[in-house]
N, C-alpha and C positions, 0 to 999 in steps of 0.2 A: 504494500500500500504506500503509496506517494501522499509524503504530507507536502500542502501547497502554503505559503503564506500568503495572506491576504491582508493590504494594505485598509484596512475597513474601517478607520475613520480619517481618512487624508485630512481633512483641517487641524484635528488636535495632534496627530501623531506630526505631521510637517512645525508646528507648533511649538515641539517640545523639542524637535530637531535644532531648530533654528536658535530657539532660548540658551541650547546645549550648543552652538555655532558661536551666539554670543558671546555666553559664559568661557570657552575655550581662547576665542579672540580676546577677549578682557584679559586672560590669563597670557596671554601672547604677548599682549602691551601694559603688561603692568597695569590696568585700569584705565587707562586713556582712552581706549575704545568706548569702554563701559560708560564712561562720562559723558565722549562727545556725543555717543550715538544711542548709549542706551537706557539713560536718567533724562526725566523730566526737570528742569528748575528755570525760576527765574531767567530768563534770561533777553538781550534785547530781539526788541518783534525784527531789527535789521537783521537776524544772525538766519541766514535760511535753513537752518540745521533745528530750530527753535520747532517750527512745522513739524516733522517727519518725527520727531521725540514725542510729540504729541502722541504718538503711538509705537512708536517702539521701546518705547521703555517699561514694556511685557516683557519683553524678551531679555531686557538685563536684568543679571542675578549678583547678589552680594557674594558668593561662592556656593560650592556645592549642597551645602545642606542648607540654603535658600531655594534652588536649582531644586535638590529631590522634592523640599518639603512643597513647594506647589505642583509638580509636575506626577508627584504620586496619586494627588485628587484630582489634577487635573486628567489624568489617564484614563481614572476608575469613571469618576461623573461626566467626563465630554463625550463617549463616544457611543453613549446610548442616547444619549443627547443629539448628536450629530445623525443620528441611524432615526430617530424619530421627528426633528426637524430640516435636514437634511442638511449639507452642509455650507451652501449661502446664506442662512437665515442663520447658524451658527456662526460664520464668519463675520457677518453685517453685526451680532448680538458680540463678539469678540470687539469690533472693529469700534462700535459704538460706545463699549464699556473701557476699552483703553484710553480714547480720548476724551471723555466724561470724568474718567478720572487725573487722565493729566491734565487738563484743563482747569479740575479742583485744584489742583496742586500749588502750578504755576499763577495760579489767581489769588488763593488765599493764605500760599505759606511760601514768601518768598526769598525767605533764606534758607530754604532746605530741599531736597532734592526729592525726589521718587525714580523708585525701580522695583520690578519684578510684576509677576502675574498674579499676583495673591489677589485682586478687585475681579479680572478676569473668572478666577475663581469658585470667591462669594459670590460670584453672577451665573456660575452653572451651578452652584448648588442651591440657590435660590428656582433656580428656573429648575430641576429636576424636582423640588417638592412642588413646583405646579405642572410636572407631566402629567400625573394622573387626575385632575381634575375634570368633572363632570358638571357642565349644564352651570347654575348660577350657584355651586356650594362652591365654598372656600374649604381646600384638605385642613385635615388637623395637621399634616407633617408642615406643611407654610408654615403654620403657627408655632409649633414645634421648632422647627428651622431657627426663624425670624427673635424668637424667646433666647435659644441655647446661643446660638451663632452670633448673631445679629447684637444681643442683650450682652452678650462676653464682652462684644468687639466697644461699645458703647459705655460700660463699665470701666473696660480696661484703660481706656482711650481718658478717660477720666482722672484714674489713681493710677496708673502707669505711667513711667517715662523709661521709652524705652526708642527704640529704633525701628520700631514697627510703626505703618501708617495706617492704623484703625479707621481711621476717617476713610480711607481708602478702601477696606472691606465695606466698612457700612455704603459707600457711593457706589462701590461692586455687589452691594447687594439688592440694592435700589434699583441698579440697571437691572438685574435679572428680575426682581418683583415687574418694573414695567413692561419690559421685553418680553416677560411669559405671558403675560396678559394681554400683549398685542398680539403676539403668538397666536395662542389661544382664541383673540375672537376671532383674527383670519383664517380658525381652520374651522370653526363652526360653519 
């Protein structure tokens, strides 16, 4: 018997490629890369590089156990995701929540930077507790979700100082709360 691989969800699997393309390159230049191309901050609207940061700064990672720890959920929860909305409504739902959240970023905290997919994230697992919903009920898992995940991130973002950008879960989770429910009324 021939076992075949199957590339079966090309947005997040190229995704996690690309994150691990930049994390490698980062490591290649000593961080240079990682800065000029793959952190959101401050920076002048002249700098044309300001734009495309807007959204590649998914893809940089602070080091490897940055790197695994989003790329492990993002594995598990994108690619029943991608298999049940297909994968330009996943990519647009990606595309949409990187720039929502760099744009939080560079607008409201502009002496600090952002990097990594963690917002991207909290936007599929948001949106995977509104896979299974039915007709006008709201799941108990949203709820569930929203309390455990959501309530952490909110919490912590509070009585923490740490290097984590909570604000940026809670905006990555925001984006998946809207984005399943646009979702969802266009497949009704």
């Amino acid at each position: 018997m021939k076992i075949k691989l199957h590339y079966n969800a090309p947005v997040i699997l190229t995704f996690a490629l690309l994150s691990l393309g930049a994390l490698l390159l980062g490591e290649l230049t000593k961080g240079r890369s990682t800065i000029l191309l793959f952190s959101v901050y401050r920076a002048p609207l002249s700098d044309v590089l300001t734009y495309p940061r807007f959204f590649l700064h998914v893809l940089g990672h602070a080091g490897y156990d940055h790197y695994i720890g989003n790329m492990l959920l993002l594995l598990v929860i994108g690619p029943p995701l991608e298999e049940k909305y297909g994968s330009r409504k996943i990519l647009l739902a990606m595309a949409i929540t990187a720039f929502v959240c760099g744009l939080v970023e560079f607008v409201f905290f502009p002496g600090e930077g952002l990097l990594g997919a963690s917002g991207i994230v909290f936007m599929l697992i948001v949106l995977s507790s509104l896979a299974g919903q039915r007709g006008d009920s709201i799941p108990i898992t949203l709820l569930v979700v929203i309390a455990l995940y959501l309530g952490r991130e909110i919490v912590d973002g509070i009585f923490r100082k740490d290097n984590i950008s909570q604000l940026t879960h809670i905006v990555g989770g925001l984006c998946g709360l809207v984005l399943g429910m646009t979702l969802l009324k266009k497949r009704r």
